[in-house]
PDB file of the backbone (N, CA, C, O) and the ligand in Angstrom, with CONECT records:
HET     ZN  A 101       1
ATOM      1  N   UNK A   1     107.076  72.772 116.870  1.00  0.00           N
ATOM      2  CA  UNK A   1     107.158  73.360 115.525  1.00  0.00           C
ATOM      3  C   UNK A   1     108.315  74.376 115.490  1.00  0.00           C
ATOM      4  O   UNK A   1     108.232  75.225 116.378  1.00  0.00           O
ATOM      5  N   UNK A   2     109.646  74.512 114.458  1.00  0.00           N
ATOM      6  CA  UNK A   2     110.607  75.050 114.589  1.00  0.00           C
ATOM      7  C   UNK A   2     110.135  76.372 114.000  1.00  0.00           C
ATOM      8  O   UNK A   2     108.995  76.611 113.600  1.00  0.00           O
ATOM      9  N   UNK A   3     111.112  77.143 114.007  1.00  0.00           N
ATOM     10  CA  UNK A   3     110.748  78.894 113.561  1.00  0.00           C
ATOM     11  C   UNK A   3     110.718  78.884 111.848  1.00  0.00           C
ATOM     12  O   UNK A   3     110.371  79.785 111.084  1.00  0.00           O
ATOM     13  N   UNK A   4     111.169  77.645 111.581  1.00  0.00           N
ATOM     14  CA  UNK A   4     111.222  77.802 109.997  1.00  0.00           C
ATOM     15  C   UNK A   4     110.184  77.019 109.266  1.00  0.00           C
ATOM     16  O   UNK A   4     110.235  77.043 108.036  1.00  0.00           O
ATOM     17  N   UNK A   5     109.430  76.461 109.742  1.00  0.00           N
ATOM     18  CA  UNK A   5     108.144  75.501 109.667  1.00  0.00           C
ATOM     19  C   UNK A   5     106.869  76.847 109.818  1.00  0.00           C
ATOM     20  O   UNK A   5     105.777  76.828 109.250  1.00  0.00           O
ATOM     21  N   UNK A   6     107.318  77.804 110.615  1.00  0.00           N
ATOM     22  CA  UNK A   6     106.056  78.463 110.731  1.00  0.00           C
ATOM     23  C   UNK A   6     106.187  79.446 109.538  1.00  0.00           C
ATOM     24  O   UNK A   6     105.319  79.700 108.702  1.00  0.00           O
ATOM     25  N   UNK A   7     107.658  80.035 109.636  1.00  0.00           N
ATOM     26  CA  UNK A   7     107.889  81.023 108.310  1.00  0.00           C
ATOM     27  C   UNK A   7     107.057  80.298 107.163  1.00  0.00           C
ATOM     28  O   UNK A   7     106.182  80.937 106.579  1.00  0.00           O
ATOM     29  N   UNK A   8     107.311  79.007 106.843  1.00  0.00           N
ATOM     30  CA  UNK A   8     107.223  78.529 105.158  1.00  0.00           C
ATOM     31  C   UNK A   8     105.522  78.583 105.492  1.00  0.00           C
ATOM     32  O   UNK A   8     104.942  79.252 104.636  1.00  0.00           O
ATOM     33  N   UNK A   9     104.673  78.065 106.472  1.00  0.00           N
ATOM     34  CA  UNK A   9     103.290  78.295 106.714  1.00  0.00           C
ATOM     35  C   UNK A   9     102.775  79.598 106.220  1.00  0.00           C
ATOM     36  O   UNK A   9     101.807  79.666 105.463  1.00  0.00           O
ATOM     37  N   UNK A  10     103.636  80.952 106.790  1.00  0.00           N
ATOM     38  CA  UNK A  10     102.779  82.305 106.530  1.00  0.00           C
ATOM     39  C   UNK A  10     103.529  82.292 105.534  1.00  0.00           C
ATOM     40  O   UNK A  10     102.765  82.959 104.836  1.00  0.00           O
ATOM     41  N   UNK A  11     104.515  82.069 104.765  1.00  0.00           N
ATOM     42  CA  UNK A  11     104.427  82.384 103.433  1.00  0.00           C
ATOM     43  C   UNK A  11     103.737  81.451 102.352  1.00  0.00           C
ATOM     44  O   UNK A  11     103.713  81.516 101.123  1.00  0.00           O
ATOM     45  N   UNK A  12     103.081  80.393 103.428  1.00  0.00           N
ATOM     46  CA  UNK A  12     102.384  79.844 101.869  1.00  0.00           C
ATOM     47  C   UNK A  12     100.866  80.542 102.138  1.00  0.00           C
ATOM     48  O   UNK A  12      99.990  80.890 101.346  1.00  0.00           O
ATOM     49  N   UNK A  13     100.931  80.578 103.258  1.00  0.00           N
ATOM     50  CA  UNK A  13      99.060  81.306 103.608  1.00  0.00           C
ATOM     51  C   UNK A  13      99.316  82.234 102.828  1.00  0.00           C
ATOM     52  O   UNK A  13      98.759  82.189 101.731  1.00  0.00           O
ATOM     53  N   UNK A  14     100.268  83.417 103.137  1.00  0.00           N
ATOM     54  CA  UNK A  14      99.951  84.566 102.873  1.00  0.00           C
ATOM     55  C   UNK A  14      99.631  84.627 101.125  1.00  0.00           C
ATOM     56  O   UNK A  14      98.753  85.248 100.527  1.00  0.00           O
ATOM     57  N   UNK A  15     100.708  83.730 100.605  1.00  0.00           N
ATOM     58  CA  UNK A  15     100.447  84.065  98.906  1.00  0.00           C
ATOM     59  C   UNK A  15      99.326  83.377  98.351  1.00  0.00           C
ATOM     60  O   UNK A  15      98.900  83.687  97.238  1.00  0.00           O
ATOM     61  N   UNK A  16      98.598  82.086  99.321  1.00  0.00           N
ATOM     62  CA  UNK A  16      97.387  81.817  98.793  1.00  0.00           C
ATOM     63  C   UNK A  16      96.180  82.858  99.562  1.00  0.00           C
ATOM     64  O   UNK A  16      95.021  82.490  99.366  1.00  0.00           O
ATOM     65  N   UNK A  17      96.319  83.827 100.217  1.00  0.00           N
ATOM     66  CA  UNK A  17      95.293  85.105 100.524  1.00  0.00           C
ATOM     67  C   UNK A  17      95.518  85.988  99.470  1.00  0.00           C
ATOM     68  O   UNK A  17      94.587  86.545  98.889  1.00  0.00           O
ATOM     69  N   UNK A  18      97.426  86.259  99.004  1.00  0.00           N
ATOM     70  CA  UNK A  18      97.052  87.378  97.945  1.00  0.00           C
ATOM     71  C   UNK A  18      96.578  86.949  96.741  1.00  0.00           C
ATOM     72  O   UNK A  18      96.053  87.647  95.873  1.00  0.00           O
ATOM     73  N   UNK A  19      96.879  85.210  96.711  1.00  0.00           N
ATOM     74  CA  UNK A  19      95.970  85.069  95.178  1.00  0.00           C
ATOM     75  C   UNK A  19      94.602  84.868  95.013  1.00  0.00           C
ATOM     76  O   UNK A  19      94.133  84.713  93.886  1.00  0.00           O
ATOM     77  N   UNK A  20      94.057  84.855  95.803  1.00  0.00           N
ATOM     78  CA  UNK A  20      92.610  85.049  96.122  1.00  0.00           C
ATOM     79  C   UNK A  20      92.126  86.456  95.884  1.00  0.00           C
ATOM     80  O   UNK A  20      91.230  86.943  95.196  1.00  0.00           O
ATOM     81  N   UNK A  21      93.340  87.088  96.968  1.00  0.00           N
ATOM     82  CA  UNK A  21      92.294  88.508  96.441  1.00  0.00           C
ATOM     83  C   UNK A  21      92.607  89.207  95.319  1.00  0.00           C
ATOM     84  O   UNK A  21      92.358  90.401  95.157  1.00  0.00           O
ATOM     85  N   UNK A  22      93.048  88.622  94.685  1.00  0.00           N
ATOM     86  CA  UNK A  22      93.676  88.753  93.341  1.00  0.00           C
ATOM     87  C   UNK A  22      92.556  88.487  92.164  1.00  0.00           C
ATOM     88  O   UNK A  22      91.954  89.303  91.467  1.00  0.00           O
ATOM     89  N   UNK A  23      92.513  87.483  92.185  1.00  0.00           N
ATOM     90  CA  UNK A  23      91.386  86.930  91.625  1.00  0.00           C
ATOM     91  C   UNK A  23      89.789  87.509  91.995  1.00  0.00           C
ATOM     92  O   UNK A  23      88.864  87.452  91.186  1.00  0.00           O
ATOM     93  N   UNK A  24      89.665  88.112  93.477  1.00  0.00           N
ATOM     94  CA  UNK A  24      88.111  88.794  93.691  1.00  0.00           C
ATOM     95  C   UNK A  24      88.257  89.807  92.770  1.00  0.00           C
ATOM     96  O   UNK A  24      87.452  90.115  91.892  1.00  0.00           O
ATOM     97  N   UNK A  25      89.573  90.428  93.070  1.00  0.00           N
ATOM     98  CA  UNK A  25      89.673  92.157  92.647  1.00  0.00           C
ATOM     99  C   UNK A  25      89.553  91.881  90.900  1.00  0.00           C
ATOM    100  O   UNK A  25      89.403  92.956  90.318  1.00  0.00           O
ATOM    101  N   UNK A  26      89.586  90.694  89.968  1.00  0.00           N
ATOM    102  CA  UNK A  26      89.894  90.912  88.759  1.00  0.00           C
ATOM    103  C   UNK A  26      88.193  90.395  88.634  1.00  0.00           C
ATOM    104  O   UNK A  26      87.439  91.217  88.114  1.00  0.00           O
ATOM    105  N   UNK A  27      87.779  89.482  88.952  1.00  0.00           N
ATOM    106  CA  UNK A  27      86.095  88.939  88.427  1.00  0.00           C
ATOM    107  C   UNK A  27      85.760  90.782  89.142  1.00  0.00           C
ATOM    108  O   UNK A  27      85.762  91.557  88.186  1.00  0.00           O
ATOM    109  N   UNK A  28      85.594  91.270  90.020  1.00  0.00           N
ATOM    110  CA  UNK A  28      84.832  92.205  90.489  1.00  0.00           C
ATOM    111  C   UNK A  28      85.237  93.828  89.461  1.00  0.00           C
ATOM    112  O   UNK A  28      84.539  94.828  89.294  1.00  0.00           O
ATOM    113  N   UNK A  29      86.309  93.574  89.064  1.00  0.00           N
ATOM    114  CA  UNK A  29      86.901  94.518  87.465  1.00  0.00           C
ATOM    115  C   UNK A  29      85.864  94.102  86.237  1.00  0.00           C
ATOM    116  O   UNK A  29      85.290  94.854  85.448  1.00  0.00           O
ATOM    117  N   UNK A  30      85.835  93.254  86.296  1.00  0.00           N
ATOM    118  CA  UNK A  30      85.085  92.087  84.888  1.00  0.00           C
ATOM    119  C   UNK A  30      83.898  92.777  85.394  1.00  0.00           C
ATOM    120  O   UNK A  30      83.673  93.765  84.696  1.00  0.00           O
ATOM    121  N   UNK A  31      82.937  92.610  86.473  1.00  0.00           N
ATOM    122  CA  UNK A  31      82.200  92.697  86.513  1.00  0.00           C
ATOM    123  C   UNK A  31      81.676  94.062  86.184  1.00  0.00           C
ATOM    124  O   UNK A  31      80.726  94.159  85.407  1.00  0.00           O
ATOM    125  N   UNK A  32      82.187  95.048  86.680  1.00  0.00           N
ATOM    126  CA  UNK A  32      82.306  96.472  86.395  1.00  0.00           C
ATOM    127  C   UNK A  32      82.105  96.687  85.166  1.00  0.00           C
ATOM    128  O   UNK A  32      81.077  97.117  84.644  1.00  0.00           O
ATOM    129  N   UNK A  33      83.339  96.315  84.550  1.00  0.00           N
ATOM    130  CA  UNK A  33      83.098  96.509  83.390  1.00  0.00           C
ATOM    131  C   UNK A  33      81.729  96.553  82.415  1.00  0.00           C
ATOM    132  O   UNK A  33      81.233  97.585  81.961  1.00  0.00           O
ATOM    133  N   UNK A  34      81.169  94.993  82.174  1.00  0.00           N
ATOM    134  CA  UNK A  34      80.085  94.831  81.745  1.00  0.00           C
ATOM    135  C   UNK A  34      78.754  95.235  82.211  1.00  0.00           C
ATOM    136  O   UNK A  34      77.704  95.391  81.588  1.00  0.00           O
ATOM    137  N   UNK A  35      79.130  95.405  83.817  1.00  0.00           N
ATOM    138  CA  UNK A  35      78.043  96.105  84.398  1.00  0.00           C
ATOM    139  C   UNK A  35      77.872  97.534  84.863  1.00  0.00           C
ATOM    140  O   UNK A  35      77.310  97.699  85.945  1.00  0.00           O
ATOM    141  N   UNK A  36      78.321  98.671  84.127  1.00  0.00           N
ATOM    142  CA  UNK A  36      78.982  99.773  85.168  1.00  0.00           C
ATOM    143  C   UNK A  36      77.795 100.718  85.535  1.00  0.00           C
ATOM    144  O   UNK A  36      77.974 101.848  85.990  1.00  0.00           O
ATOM    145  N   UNK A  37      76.356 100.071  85.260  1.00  0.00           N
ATOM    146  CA  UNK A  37      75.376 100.776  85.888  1.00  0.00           C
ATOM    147  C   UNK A  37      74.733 100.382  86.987  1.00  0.00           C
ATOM    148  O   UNK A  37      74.598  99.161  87.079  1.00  0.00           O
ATOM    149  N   UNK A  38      74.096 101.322  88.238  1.00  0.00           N
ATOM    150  CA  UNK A  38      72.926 100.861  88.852  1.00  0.00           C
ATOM    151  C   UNK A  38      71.770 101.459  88.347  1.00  0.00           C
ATOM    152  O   UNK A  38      71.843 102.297  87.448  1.00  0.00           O
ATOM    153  N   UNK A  39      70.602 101.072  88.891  1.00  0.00           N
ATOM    154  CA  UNK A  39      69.639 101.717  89.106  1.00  0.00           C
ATOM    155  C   UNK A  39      69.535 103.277  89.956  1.00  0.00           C
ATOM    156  O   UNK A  39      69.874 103.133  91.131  1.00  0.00           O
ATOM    157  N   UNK A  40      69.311 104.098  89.758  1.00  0.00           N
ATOM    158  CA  UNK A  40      69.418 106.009  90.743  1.00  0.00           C
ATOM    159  C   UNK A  40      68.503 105.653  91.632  1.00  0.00           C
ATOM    160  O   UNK A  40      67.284 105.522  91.514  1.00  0.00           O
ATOM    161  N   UNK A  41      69.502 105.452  92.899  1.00  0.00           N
ATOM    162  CA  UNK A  41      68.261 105.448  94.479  1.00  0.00           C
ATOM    163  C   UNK A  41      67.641 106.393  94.439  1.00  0.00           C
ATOM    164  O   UNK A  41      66.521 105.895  94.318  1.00  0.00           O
ATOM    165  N   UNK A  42      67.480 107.534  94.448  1.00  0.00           N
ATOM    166  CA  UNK A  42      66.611 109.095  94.320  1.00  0.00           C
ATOM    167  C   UNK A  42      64.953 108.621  93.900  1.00  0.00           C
ATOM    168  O   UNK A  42      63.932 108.747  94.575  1.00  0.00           O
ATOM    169  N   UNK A  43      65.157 107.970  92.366  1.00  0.00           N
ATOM    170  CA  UNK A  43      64.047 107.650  91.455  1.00  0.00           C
ATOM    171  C   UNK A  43      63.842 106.752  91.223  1.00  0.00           C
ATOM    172  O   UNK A  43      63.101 106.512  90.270  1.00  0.00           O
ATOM    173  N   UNK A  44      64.747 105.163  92.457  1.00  0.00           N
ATOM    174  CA  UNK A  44      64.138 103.939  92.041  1.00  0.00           C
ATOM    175  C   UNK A  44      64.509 103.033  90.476  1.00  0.00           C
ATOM    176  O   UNK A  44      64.379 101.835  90.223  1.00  0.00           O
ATOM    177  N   UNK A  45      65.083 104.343  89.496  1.00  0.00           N
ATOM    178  CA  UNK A  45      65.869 103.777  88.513  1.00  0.00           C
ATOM    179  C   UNK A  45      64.544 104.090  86.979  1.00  0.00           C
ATOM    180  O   UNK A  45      64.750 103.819  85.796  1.00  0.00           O
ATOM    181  N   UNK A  46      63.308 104.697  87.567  1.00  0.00           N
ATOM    182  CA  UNK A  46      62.326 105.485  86.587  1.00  0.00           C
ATOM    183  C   UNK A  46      62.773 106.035  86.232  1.00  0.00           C
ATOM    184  O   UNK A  46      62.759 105.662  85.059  1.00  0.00           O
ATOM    185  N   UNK A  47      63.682 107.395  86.309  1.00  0.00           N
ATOM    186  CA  UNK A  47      63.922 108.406  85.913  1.00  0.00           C
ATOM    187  C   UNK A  47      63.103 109.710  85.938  1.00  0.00           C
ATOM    188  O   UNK A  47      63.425 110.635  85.192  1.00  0.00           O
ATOM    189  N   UNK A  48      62.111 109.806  86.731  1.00  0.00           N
ATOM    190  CA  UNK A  48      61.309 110.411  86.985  1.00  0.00           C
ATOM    191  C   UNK A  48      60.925 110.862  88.734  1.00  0.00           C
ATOM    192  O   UNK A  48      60.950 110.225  89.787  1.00  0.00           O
ATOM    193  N   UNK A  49      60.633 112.050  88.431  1.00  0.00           N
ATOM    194  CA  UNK A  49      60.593 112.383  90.157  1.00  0.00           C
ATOM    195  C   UNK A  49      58.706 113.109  90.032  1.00  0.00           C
ATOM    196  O   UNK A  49      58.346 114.023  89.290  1.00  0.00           O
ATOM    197  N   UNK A  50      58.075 112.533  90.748  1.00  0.00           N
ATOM    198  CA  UNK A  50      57.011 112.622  90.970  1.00  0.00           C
ATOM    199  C   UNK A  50      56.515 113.782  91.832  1.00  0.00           C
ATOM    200  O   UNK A  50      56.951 113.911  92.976  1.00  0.00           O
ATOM    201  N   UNK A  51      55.580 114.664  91.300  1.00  0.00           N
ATOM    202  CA  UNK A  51      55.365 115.479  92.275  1.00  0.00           C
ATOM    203  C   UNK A  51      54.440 115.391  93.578  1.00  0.00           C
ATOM    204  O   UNK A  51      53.780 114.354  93.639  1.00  0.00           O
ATOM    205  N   UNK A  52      54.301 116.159  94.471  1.00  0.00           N
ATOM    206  CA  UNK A  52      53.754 115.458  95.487  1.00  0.00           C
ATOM    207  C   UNK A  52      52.411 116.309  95.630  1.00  0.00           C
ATOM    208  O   UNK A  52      51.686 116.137  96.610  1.00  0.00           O
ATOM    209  N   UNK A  53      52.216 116.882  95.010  1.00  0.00           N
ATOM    210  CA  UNK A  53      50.960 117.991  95.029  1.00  0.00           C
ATOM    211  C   UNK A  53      49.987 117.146  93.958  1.00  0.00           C
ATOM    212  O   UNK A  53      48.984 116.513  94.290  1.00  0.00           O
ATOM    213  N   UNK A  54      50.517 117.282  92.582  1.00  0.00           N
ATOM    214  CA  UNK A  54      49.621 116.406  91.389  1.00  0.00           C
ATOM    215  C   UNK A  54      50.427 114.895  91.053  1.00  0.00           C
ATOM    216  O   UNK A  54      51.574 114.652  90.680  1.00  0.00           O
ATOM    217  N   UNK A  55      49.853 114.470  91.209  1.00  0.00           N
ATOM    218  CA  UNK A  55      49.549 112.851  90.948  1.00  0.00           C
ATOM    219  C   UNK A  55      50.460 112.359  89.282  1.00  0.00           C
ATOM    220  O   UNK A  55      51.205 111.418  89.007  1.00  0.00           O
ATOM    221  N   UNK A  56      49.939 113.503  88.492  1.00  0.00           N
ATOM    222  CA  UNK A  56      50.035 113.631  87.349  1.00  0.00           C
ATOM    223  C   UNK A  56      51.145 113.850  86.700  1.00  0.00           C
ATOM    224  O   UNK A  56      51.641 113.242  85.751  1.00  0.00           O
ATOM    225  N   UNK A  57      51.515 114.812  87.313  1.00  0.00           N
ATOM    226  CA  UNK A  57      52.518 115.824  86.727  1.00  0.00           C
ATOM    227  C   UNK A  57      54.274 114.967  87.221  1.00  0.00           C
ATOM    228  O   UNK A  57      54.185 113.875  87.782  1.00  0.00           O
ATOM    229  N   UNK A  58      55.434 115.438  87.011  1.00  0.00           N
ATOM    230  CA  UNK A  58      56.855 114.780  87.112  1.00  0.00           C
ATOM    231  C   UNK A  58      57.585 115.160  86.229  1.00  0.00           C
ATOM    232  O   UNK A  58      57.126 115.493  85.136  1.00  0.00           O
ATOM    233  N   UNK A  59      58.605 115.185  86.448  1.00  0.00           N
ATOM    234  CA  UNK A  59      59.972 116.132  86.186  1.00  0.00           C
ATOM    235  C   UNK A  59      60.661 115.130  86.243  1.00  0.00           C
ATOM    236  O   UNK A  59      60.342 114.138  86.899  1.00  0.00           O
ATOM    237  N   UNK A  60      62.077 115.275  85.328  1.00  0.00           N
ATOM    238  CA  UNK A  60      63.538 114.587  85.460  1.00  0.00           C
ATOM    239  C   UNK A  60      63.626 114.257  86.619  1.00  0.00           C
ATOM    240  O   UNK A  60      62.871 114.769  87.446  1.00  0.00           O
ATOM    241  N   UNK A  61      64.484 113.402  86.953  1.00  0.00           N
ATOM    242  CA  UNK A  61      65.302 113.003  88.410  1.00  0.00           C
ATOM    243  C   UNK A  61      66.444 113.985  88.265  1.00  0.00           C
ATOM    244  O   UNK A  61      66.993 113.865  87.170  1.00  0.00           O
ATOM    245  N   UNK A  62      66.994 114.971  89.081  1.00  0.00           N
ATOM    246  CA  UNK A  62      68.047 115.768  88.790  1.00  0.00           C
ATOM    247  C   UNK A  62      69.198 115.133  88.837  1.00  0.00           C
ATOM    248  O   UNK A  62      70.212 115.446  88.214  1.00  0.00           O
ATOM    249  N   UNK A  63      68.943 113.393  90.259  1.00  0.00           N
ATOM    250  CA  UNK A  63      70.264 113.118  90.034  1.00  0.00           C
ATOM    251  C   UNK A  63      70.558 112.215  89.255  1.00  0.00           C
ATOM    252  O   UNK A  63      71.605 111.673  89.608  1.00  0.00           O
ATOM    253  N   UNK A  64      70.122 111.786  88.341  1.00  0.00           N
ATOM    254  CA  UNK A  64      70.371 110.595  86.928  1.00  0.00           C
ATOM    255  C   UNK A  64      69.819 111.584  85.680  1.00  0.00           C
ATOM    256  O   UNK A  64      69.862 111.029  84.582  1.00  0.00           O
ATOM    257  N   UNK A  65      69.395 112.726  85.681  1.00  0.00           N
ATOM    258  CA  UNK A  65      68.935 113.743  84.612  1.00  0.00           C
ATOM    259  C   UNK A  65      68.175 112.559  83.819  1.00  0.00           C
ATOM    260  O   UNK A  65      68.446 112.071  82.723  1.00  0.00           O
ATOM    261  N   UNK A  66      67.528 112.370  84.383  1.00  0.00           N
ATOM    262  CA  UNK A  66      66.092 111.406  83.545  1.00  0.00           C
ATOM    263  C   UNK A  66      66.461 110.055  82.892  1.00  0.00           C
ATOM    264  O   UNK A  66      65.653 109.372  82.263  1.00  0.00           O
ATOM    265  N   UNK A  67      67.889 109.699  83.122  1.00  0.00           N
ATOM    266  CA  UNK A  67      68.124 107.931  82.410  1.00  0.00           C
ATOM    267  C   UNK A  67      67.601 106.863  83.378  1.00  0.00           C
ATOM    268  O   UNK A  67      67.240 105.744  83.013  1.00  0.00           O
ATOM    269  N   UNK A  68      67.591 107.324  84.704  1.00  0.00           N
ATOM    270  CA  UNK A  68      67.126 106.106  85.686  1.00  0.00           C
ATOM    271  C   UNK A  68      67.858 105.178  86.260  1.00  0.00           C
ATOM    272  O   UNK A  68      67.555 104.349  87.119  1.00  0.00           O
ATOM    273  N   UNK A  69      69.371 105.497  85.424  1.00  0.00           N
ATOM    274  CA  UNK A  69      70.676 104.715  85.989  1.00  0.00           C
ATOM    275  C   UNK A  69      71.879 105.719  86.247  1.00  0.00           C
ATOM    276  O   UNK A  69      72.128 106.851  85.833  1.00  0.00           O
ATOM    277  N   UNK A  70      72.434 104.957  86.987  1.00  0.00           N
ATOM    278  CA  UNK A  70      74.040 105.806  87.535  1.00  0.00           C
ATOM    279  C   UNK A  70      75.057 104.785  87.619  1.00  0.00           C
ATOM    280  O   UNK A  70      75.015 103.588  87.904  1.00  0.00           O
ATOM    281  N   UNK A  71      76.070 105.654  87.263  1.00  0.00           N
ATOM    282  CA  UNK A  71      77.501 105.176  87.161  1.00  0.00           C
ATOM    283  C   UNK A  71      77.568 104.008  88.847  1.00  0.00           C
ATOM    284  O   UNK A  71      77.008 104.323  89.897  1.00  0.00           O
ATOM    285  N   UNK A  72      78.026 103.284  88.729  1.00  0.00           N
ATOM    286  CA  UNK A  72      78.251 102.384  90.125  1.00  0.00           C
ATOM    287  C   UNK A  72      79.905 103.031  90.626  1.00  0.00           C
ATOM    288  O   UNK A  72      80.830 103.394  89.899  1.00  0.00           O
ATOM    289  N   UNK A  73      79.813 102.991  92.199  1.00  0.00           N
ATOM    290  CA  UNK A  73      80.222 103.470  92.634  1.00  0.00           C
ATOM    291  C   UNK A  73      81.972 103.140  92.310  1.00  0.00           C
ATOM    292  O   UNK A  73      82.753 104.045  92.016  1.00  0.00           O
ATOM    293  N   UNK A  74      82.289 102.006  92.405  1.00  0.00           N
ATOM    294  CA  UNK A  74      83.292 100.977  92.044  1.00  0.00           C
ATOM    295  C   UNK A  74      83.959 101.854  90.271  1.00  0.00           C
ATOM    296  O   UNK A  74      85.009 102.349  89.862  1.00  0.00           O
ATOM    297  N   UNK A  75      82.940 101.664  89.885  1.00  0.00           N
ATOM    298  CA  UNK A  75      83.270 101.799  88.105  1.00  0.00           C
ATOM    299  C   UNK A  75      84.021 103.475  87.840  1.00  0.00           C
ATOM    300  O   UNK A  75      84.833 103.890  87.013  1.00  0.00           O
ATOM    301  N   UNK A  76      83.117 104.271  89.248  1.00  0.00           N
ATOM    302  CA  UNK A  76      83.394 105.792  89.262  1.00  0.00           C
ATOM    303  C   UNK A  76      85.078 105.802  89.761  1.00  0.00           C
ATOM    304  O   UNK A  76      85.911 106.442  89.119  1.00  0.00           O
ATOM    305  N   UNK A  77      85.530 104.797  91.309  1.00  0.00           N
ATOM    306  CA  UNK A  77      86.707 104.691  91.327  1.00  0.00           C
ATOM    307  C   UNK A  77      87.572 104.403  90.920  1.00  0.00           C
ATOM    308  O   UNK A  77      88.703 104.861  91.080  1.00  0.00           O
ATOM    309  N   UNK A  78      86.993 103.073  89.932  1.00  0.00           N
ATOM    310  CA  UNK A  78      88.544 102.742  89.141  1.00  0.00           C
ATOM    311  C   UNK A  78      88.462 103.393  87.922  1.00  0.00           C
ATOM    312  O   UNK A  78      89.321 103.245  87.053  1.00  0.00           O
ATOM    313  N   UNK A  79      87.453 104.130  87.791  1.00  0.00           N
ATOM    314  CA  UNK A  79      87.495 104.383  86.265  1.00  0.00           C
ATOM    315  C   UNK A  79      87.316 103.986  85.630  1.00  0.00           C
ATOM    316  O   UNK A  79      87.849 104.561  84.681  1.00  0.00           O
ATOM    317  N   UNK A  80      86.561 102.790  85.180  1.00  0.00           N
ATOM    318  CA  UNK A  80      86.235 102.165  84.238  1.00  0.00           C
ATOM    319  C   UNK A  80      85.275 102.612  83.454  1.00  0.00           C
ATOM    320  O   UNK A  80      84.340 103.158  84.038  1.00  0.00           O
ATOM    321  N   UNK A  81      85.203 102.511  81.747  1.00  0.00           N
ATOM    322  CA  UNK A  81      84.392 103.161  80.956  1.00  0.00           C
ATOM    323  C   UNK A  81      83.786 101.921  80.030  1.00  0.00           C
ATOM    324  O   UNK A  81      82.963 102.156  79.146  1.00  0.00           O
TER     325      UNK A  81
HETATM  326 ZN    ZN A 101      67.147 109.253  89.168  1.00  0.00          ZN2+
END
């Protein structure tokens, strides 16, 4: 195999890897988008923090302030709104 047979190889690999990840990075944008919430690990995504003394009683989740969802981590980096 000559030195110029392997060049045209990594340049065709390489631009079918960057168009791939091209394409993850834009569905996984899309996805963000429409999806830019999780569920708040803290509270399970209730919004509620249970006390441990009464059964009864519960307070906000401090870290979702009582919606039960949070910004996803992804959506917080790129910014997406
Ligand atoms: Zn919470």
């Amino acid at each position: 195999m000559s030195i110029l047979t392997a060049l045209a190889t990594l340049a065709i690999y390489s631009t079918a890897v960057a168009v791939l990840v091209l394409i993850a990075v834009t569905t996984y944008r899309l996805n963000l988008k429409r999806h830019p919430f999780t569920d708040c690990r803290r509270c399970k995504g209730t919004g509620e923090r249970r006390s441990r003394l009464f059964a009864h009683s519960f307070g906000y989740c401090p870290d979702c302030h009582g919606s039960g969802h949070k910004v996803r981590a992804g959506a917080r980096l790129l910014n997406i709104r």
